[in-house]
C-alpha positions as a Markdown table, in Angstrom:
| # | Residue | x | y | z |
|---|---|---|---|---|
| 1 | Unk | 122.9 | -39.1 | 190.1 |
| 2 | Unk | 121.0 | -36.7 | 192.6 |
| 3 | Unk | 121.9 | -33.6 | 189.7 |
| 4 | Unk | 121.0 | -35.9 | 186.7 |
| 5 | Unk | 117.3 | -36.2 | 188.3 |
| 6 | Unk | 117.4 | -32.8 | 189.2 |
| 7 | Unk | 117.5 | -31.7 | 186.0 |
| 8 | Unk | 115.1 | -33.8 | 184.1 |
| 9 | Unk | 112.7 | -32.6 | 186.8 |
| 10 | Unk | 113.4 | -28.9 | 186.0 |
| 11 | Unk | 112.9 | -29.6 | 182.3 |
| 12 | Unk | 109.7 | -31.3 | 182.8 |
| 13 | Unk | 108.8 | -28.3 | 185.1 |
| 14 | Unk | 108.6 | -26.1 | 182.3 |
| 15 | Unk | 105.5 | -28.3 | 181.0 |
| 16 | Unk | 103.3 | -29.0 | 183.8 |
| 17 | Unk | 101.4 | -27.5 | 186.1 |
| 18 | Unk | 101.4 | -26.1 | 190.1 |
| 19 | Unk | 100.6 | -29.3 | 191.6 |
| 20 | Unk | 102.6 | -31.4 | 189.8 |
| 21 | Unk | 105.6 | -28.4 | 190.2 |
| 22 | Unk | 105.6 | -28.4 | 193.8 |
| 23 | Unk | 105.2 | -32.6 | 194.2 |
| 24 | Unk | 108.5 | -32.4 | 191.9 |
| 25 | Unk | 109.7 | -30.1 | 194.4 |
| 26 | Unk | 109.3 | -32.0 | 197.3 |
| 27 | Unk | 110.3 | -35.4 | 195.6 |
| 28 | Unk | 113.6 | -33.7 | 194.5 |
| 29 | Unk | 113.8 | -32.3 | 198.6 |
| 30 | Unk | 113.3 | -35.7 | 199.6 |
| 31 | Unk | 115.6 | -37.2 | 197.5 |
| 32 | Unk | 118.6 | -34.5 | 198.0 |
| 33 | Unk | 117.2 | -35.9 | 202.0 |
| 34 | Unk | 117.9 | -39.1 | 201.7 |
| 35 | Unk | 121.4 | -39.0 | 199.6 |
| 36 | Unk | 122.7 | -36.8 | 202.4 |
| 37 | Unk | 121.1 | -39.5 | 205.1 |
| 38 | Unk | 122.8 | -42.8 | 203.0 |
| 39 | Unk | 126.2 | -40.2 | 203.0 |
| 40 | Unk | 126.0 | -40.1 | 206.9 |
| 41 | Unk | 125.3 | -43.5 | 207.5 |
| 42 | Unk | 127.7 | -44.7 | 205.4 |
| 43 | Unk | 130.4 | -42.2 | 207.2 |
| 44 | Unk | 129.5 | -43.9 | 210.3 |
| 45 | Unk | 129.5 | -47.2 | 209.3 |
| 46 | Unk | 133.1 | -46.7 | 207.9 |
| 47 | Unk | 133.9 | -45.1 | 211.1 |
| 48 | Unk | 132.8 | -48.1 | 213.3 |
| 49 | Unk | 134.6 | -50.5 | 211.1 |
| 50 | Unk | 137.7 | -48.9 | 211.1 |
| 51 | Unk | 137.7 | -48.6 | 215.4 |
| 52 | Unk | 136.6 | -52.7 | 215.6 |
| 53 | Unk | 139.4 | -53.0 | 212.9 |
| 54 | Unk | 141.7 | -51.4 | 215.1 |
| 55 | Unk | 141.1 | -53.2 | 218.3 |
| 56 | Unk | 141.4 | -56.8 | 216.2 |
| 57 | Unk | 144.6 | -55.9 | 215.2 |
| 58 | Unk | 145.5 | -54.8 | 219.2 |
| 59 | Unk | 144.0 | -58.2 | 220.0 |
| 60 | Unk | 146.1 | -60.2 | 217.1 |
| 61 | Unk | 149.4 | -58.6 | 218.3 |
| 62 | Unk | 148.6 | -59.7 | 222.4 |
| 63 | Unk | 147.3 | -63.0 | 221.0 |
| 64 | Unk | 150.7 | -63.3 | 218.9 |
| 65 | Unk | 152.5 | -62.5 | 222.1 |
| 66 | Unk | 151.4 | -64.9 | 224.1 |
| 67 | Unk | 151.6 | -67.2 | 221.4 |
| 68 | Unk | 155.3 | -66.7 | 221.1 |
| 69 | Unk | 155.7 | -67.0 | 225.3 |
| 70 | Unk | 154.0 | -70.3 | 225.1 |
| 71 | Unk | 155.9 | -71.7 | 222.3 |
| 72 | Unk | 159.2 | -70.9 | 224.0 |
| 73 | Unk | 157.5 | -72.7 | 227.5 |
| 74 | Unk | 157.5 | -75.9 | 225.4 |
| 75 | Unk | 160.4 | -75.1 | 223.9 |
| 76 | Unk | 161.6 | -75.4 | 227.4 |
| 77 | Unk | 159.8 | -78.2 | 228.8 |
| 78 | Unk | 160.8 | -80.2 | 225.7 |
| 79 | Unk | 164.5 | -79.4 | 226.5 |
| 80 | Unk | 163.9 | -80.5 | 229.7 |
| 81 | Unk | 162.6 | -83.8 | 229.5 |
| 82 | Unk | 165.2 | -84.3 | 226.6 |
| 83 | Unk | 167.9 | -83.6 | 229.4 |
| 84 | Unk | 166.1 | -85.6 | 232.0 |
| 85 | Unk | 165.1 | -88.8 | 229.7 |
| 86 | Unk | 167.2 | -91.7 | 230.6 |
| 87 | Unk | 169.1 | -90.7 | 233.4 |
| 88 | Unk | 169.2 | -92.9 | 236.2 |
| 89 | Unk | 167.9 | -92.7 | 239.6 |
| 90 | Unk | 169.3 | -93.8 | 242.5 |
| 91 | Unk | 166.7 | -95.4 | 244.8 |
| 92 | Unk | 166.8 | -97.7 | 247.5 |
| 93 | Unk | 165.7 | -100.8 | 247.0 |
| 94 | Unk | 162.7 | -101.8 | 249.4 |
| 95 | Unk | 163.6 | -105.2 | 248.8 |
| 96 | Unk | 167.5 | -105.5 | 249.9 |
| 97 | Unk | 168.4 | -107.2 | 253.5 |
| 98 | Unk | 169.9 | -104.4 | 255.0 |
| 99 | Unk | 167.1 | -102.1 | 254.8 |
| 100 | Unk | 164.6 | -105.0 | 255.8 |
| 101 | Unk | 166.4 | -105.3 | 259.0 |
| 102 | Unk | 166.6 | -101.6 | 260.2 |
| 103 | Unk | 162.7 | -101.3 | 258.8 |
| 104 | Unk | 162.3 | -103.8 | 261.5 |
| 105 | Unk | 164.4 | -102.7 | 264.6 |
């Protein structure tokens, strides 16, 4: 694009005068400027994206980690309580004679 408004510029160069040659000039200059400057920026922009998109993806893969680790804890805990539902404990029974009387002695 920078070219294409080069060269109508040279063209009308042909038919005007000094003043209006070198404001051309410097329009063209600061044109060329600014392309190179949007070039840059965009470069770095890309550049910055790409190093956050990298560190996401670290994060995502230590977040799926621990992830996994915790869903194999409840795997485990669920197995657990499955094993220990309905068992029965043995207690002894505050209530019974036996233990009333040695609770008392």
């Amino acid at each position: 694009m920078i070219d294409e408004v080069s060269r109508r510029n040279i063209q009308r160069l042909e038919n005007i005068g000094e003043q209006e040659w070198r404001d051309l000039k410097i329009a063209n200059a600061l044109a060329a400027d600014r392309a190179a400057m949007v070039e840059v920026i965009a470069e770095k922009m890309i550049e910055a994206l790409e190093s956050h998109q990298a560190a996401l993806t670290d994060e995502m893969k230590s977040l799926r980690i621990d992830l996994a680790q915790l869903q194999d804890a409840i795997d485990d805990l669920r197995h657990i309580v499955n094993s220990e539902y309905g068992k029965i404990i043995d207690l002894p029974n505050p209530l019974s004679t036996e233990e009333l009387k040695s609770a008392a002695d």
